[in-house]
BAVO-533546 format. One line per field, with one value per residue: x, y, z of N, C-alpha, C in turn; residue number from 0; residue in three letters. Coordinates in steps of 0.001 Angstrom, whole numbers, plus 500000, padded with zeros to 6 digits. Each point is the difference from the previous one (the first is absolute). Example, Ala and Ser with C-alpha at 12.3 -4.5 7.8 and 13.67 -1.06 7.14 Angstrom:
<recs>
n_X	c(513190, 499650);
n_Y	c(494310, 501050);
n_Z	c(507800, 499280);
ca_X	c(499110, 500820);
ca_Y	c(501190, 501190);
ca_Z	c(500000, 500060);
c_X	c(500900, 499230);
c_Y	c(501200, 501090);
c_Z	c(500000, 500730);
seq	c(0, 1);
type	c(ALA, SER);
</recs>
This chain:
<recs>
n_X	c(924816, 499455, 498805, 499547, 500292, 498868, 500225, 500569, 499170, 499538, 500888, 500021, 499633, 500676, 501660, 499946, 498974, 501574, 499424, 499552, 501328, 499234, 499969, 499819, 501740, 499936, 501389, 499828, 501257, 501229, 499810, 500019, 498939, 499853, 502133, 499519, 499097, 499834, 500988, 499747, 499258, 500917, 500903, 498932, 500616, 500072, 498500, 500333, 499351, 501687, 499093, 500982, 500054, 500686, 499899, 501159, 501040, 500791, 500285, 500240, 501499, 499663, 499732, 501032, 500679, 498795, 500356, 498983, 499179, 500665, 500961, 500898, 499954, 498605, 501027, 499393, 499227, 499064, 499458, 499281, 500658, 500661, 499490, 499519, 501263, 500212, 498575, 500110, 501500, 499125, 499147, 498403, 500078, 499021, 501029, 500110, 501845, 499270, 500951, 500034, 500715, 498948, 499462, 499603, 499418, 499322, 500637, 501343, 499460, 499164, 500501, 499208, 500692, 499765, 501119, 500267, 501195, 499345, 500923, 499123, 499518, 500865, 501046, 500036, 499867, 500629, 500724, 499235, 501023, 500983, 500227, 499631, 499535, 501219, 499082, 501102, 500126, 500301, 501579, 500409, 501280, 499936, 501375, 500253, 501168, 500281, 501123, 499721, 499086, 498838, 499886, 499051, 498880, 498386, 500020, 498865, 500363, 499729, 500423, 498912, 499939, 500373, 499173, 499068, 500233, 500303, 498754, 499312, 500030, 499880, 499239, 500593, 500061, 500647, 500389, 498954, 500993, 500155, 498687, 500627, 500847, 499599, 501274, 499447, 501525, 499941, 499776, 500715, 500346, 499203, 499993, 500447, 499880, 500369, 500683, 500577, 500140, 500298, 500690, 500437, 500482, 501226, 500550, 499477, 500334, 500746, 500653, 499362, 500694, 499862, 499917, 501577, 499338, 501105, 500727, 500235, 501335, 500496, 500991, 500011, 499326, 499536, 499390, 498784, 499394, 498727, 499006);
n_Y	c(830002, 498664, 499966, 499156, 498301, 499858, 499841, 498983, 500083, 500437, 499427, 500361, 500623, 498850, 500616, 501096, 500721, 500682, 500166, 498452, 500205, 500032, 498574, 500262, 500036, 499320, 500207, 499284, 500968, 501139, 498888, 498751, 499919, 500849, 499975, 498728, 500647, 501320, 499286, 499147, 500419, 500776, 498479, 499884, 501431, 499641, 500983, 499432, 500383, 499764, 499044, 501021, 498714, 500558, 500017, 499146, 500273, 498438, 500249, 498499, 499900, 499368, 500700, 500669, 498710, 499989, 501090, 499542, 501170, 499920, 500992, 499232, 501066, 499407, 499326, 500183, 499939, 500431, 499018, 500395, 501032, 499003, 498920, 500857, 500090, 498422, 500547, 501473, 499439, 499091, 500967, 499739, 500854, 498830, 499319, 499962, 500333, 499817, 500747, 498781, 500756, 499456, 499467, 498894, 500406, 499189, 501309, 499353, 501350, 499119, 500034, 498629, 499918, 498908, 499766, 499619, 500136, 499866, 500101, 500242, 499344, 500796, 499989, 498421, 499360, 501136, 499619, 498580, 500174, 500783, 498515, 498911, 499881, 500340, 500342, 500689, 499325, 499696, 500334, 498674, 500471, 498930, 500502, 499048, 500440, 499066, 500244, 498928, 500109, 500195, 500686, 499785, 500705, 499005, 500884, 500326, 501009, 500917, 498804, 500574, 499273, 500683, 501444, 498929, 499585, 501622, 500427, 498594, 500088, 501570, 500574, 500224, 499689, 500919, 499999, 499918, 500376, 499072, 500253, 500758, 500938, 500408, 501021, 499378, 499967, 500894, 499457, 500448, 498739, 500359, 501020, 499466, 498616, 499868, 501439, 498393, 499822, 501052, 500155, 498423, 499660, 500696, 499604, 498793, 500934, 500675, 498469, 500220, 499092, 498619, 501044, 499409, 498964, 498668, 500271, 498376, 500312, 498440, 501468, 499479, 499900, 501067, 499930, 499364, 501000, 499737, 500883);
n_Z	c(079317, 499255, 499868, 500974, 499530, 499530, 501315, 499763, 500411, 498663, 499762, 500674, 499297, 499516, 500909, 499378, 499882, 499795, 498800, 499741, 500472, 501247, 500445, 501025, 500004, 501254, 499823, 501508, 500173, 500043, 500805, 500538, 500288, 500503, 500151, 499548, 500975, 500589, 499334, 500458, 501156, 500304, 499838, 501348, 500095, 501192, 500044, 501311, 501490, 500052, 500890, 500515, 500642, 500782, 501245, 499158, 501058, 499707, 499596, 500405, 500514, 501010, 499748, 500002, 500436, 500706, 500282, 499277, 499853, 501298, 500629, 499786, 499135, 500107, 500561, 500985, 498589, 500067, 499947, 500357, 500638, 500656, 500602, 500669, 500602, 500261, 500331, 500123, 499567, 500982, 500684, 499488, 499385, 499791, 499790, 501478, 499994, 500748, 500825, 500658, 501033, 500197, 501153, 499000, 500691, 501314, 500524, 499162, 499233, 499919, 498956, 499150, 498948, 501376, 499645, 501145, 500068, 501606, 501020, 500651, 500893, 501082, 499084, 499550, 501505, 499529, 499108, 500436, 500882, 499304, 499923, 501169, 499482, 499167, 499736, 500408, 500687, 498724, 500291, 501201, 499392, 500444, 499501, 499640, 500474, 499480, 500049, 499686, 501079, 499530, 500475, 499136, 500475, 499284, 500669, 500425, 500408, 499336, 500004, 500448, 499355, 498814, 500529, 500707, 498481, 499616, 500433, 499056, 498659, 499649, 500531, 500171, 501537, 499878, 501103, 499855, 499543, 498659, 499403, 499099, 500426, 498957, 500482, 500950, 500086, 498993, 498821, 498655, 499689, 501242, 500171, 498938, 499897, 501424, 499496, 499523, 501141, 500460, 499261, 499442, 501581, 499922, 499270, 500278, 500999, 499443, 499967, 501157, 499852, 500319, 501133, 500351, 500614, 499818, 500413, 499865, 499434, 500090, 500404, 500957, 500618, 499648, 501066, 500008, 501339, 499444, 500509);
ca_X	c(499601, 498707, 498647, 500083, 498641, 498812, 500080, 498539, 499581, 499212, 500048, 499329, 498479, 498460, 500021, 500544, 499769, 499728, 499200, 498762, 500028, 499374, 500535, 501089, 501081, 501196, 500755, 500478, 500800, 500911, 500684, 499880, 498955, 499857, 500549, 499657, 499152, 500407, 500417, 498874, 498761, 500309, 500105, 498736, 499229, 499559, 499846, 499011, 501530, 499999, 500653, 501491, 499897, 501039, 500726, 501181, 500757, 500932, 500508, 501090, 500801, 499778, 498330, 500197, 500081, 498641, 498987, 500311, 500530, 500890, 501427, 501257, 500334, 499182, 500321, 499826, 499322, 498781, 499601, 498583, 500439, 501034, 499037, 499821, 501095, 500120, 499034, 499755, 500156, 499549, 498688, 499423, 499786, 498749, 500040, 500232, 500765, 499924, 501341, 499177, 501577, 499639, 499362, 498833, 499133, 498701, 499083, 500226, 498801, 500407, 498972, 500529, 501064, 501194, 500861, 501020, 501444, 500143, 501086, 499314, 498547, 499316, 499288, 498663, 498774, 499652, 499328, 499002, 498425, 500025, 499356, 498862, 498181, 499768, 499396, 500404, 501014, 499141, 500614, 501282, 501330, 501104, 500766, 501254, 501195, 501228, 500834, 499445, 499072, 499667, 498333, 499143, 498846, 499697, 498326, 498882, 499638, 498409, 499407, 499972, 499942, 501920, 501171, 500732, 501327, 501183, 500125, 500096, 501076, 501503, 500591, 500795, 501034, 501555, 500422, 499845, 500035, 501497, 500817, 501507, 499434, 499873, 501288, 501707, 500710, 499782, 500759, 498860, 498510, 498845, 499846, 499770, 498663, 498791, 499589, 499231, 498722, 499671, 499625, 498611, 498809, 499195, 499262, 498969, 498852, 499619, 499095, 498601, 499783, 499934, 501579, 500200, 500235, 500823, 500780, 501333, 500737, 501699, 500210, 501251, 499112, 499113, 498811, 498879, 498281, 498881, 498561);
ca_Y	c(498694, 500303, 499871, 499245, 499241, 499212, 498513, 499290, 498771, 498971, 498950, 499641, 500491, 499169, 500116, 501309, 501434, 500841, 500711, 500001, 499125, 501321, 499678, 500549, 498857, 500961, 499162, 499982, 499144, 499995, 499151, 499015, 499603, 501629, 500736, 499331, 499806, 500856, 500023, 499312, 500738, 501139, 499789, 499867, 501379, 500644, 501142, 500308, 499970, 498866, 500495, 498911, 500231, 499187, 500269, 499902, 501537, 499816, 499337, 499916, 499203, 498597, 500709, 499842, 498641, 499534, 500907, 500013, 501142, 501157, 500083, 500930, 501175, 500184, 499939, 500876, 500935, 499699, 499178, 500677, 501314, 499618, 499307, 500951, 500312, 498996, 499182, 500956, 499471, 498784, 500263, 500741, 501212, 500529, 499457, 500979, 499699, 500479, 499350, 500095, 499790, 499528, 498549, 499807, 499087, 499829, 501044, 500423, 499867, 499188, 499862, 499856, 498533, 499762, 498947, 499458, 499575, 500382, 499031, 499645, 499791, 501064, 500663, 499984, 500720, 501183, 499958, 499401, 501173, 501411, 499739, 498951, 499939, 501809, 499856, 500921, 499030, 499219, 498625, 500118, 499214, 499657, 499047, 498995, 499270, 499783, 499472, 499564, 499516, 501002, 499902, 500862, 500193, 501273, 500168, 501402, 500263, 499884, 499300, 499043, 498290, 500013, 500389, 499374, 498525, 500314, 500423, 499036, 498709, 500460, 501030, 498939, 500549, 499693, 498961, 498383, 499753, 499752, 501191, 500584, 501477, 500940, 499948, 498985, 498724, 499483, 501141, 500749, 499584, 499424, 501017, 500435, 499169, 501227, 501244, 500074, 499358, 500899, 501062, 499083, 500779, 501561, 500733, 499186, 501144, 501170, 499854, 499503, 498819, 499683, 499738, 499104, 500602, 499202, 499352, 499523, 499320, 499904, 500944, 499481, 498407, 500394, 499415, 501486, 499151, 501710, 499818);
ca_Z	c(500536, 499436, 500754, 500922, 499340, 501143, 500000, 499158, 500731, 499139, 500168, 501583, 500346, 499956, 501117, 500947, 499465, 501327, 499622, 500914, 501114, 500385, 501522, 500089, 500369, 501094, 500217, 500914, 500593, 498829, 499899, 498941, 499199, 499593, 499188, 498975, 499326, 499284, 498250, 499169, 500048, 498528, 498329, 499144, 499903, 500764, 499449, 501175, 500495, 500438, 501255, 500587, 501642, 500767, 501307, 500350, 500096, 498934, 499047, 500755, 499084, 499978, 498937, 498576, 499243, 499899, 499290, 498602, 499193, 500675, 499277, 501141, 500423, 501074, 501483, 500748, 499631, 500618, 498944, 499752, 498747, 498752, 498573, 498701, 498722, 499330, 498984, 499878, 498778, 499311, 500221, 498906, 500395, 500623, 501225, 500746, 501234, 501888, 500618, 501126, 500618, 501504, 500010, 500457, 501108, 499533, 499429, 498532, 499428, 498236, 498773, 498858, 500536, 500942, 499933, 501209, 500301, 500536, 500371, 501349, 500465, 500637, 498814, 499168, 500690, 499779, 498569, 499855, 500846, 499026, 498429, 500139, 499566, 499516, 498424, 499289, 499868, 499141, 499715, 500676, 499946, 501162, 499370, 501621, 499330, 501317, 499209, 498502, 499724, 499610, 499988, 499888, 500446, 499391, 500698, 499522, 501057, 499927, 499868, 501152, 500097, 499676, 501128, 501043, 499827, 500017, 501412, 501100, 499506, 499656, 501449, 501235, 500677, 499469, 500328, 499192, 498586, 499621, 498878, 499802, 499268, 498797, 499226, 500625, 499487, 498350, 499077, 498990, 499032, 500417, 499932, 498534, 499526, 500716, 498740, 498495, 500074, 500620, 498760, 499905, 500498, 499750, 498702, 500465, 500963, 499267, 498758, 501033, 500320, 501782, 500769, 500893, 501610, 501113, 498773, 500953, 499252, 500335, 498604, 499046, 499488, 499016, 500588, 499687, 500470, 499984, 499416);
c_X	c(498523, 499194, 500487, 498518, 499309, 500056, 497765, 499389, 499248, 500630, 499580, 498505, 498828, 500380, 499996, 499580, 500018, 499280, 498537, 500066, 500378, 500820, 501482, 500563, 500473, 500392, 500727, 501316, 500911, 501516, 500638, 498819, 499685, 500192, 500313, 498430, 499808, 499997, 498977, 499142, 499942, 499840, 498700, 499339, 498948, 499878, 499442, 500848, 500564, 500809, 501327, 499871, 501152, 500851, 501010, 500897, 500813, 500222, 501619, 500475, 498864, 498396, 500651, 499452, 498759, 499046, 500150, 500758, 500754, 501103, 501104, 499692, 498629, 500186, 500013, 498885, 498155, 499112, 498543, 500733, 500736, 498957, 499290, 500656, 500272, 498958, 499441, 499947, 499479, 498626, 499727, 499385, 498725, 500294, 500318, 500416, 499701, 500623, 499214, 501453, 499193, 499079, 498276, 499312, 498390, 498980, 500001, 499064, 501025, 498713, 500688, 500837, 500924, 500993, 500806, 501085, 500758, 500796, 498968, 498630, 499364, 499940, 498772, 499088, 499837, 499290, 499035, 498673, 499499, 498873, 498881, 498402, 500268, 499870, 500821, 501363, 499350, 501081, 501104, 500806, 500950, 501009, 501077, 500973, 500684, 501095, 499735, 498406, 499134, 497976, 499033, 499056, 499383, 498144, 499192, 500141, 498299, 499228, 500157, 500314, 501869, 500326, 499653, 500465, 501003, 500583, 500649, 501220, 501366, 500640, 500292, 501331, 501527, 500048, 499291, 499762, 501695, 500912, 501140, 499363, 500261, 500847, 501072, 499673, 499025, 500534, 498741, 499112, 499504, 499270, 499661, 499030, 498645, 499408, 499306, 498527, 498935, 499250, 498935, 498390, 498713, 499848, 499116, 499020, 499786, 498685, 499051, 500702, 500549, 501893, 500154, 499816, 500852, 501643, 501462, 501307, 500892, 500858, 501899, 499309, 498958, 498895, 498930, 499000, 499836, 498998, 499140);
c_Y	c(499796, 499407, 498499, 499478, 499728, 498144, 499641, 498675, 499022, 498436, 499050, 500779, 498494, 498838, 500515, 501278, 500947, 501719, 499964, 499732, 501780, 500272, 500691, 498683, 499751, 498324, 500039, 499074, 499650, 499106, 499060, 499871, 501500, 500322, 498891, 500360, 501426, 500394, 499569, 500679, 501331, 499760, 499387, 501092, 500703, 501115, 500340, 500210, 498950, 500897, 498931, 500365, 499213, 500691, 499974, 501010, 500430, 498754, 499072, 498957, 498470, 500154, 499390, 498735, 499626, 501231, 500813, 501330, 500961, 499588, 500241, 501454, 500305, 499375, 501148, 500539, 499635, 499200, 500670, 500883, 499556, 499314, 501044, 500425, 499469, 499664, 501338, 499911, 499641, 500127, 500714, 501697, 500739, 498526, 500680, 498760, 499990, 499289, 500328, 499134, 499448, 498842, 500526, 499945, 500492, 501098, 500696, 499817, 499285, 499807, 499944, 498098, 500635, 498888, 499877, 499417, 500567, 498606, 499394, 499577, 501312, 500945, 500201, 500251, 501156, 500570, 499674, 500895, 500871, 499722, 499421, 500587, 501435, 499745, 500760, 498913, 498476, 498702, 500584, 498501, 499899, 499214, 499680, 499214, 498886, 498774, 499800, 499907, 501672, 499572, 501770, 500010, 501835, 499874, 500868, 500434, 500043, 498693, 498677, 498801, 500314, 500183, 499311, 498902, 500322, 500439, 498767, 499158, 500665, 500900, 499537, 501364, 499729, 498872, 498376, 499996, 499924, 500693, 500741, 501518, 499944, 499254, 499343, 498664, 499286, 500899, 500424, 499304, 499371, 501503, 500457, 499069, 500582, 500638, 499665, 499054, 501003, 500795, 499224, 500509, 500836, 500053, 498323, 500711, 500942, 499346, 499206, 498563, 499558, 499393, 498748, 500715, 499892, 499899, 500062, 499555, 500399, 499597, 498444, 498246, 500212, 499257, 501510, 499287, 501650, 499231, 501481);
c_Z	c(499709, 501503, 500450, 498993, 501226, 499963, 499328, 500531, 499708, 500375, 501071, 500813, 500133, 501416, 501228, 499221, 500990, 499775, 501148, 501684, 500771, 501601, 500812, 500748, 500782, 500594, 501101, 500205, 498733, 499927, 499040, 498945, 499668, 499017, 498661, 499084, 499333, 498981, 499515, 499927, 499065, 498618, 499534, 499412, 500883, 500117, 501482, 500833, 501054, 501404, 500491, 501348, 500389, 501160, 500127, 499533, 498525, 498870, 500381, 498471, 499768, 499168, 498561, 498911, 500077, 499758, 498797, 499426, 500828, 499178, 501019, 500203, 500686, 501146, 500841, 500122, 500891, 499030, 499167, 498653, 499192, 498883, 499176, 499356, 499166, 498846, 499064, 498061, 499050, 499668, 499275, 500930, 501035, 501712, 501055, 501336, 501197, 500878, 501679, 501110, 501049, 499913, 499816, 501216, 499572, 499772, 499129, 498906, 498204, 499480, 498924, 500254, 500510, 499774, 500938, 499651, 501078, 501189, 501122, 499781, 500388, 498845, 499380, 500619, 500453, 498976, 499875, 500828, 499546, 498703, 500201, 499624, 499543, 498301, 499193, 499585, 499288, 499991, 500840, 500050, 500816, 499744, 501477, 499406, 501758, 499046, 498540, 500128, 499867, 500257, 499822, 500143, 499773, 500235, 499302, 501695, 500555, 499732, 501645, 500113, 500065, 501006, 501236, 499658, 500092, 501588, 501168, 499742, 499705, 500836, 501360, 500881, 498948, 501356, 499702, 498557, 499962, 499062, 500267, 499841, 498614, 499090, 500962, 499662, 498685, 499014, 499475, 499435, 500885, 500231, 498680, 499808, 500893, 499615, 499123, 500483, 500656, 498504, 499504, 500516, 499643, 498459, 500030, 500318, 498661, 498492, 500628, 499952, 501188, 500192, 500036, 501861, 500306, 498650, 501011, 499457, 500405, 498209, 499717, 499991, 499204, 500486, 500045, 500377, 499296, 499918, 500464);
seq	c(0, 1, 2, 3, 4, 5, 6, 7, 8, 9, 10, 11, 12, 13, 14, 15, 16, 17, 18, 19, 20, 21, 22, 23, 24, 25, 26, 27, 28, 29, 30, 31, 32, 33, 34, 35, 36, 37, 38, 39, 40, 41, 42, 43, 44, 45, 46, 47, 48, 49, 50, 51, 52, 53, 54, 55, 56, 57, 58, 59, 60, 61, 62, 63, 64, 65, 66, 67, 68, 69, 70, 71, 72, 73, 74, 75, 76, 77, 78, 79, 80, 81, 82, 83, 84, 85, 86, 87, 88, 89, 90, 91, 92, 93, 94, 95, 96, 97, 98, 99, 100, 101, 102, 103, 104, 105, 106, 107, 108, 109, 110, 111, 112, 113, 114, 115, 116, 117, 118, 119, 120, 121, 122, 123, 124, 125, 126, 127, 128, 129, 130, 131, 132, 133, 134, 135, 136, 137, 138, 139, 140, 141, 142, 143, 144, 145, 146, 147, 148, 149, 150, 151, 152, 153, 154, 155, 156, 157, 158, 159, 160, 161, 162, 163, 164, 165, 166, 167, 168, 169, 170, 171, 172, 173, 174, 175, 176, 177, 178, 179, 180, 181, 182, 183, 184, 185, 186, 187, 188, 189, 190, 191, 192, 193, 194, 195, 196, 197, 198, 199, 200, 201, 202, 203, 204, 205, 206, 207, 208, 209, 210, 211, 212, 213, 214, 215, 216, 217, 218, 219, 220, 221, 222, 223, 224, 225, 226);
type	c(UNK, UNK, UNK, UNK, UNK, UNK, UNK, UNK, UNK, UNK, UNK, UNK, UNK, UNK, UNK, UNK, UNK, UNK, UNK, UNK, UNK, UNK, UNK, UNK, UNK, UNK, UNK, UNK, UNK, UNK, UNK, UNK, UNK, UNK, UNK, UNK, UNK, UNK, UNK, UNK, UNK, UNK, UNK, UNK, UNK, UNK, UNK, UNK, UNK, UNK, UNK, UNK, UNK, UNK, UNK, UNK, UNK, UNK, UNK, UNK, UNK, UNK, UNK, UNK, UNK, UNK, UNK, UNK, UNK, UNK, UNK, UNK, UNK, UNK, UNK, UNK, UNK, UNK, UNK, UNK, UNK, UNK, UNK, UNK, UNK, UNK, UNK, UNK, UNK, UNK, UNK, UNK, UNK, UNK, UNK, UNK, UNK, UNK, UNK, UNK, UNK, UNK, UNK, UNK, UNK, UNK, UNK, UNK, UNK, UNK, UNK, UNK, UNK, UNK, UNK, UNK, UNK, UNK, UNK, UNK, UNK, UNK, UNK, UNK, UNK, UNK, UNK, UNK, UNK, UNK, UNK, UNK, UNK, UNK, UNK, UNK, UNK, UNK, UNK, UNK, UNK, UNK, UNK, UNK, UNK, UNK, UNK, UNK, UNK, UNK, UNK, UNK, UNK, UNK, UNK, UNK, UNK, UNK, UNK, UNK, UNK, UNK, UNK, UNK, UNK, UNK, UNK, UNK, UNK, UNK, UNK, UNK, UNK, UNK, UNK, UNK, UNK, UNK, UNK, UNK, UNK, UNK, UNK, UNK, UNK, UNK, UNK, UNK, UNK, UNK, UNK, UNK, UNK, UNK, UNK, UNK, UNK, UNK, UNK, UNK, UNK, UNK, UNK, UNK, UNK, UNK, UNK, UNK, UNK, UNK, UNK, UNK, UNK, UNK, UNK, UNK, UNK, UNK, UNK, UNK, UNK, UNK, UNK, UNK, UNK, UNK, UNK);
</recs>
């Protein structure tokens, strides 16, 4: 059986060189928006390591149809270990898997990009505590699904002015807000355009140029506020 070729990335380096990109990944919350983005994040060549965080016990039948890369025969299974199984494949050799089976909260030390696909308010404001004015944290992604409509938000933590707009205008009690969790009641492609706006992002961030903050779209009227 001959040698395994090296994937080649030339074609996409003058978007994405994951040669120069140093950051480590950690993706909260292997859900809907989680377990879509993932793939992506690998097939850019990620040579750093990407952290998988997610609390939930199993893997249940109703996961399947909106989250992207599980499979029937991972029902049952704990979502964190399994995605490494799943992406292990796909990843270039100097990347490095970290399967994290429990919740963020706020004394969780991060560093590096944080990306959120996490189902709650009380979530994110865990997260957000963990991350607020920490320099080690240069770009945080907060992706939100509820039916078709999909919104993202993407701050500097360290940057004061961001973090109390975000503090004031996007964090809110779960009870006054309308939103849907994650992955109920939608399918897959609002969860998949998410990802790809999510990956946008970041290789935006990797080649220094300026984020969107705000980005709002309802995915079957094709309506889009960003700025």
């Amino acid at each position: 059986m001959g040698k395994a070729s090296k994937a080649s990335y030339a074609d996409q380096t003058d978007i994405f060189d994951p040669a120069r990109f140093t950051w480590p990944v950690h993706v909260i919350g292997l859900g809907g928006i989680g377990s879509s983005l993932v793939l992506p994040l690998v097939k850019l060549g990620l040579r750093t390591e990407l952290h998988l965080w997610d609390d939930d016990e199993l893997i249940e039948p109703h996961n399947i149809p909106a989250q992207l890369v599980y499979r029937r025969s991972d029902i049952g299974k704990a979502k964190a270990p399994t995605m490494v199984e799943i992406l292990e494949p796909y990843c270039e050799p100097q990347c490095q898997l970290v399967p994290h089976a429990e919740k963020v909260t706020s004394e969780t030390p991060l560093s590096g990009i944080v990306i959120s696909g996490v189902d709650s308010m009380a979530s994110r404001q865990a997260i957000w505590e963990a991350i607020k004015l920490n320099f080690e944290v240069p770009l945080y992604i907060d992706g939100r699904i509820g039916g078709e409509q999909i919104q993202l938000f993407t701050v500097d933590p360290s940057d004061l002015d961001a973090s109390e707009l975000y503090e004031e205008g996007w964090l809110f009690p779960d009870e006054d807000g309308a939103e849907l969790p994650c992955a109920a009641r939608t399918v897959i492609g609002p969860p998949v355009v998410l990802a790809g706006m999510i990956i946008t992002q970041l290789t935006r961030f990797a080649r220094n140029l300026p984020t969107q903050r705000y980005v709002d779209m309802h995915v079957r009227e094709s309506q889009l506020i960003a700025f």
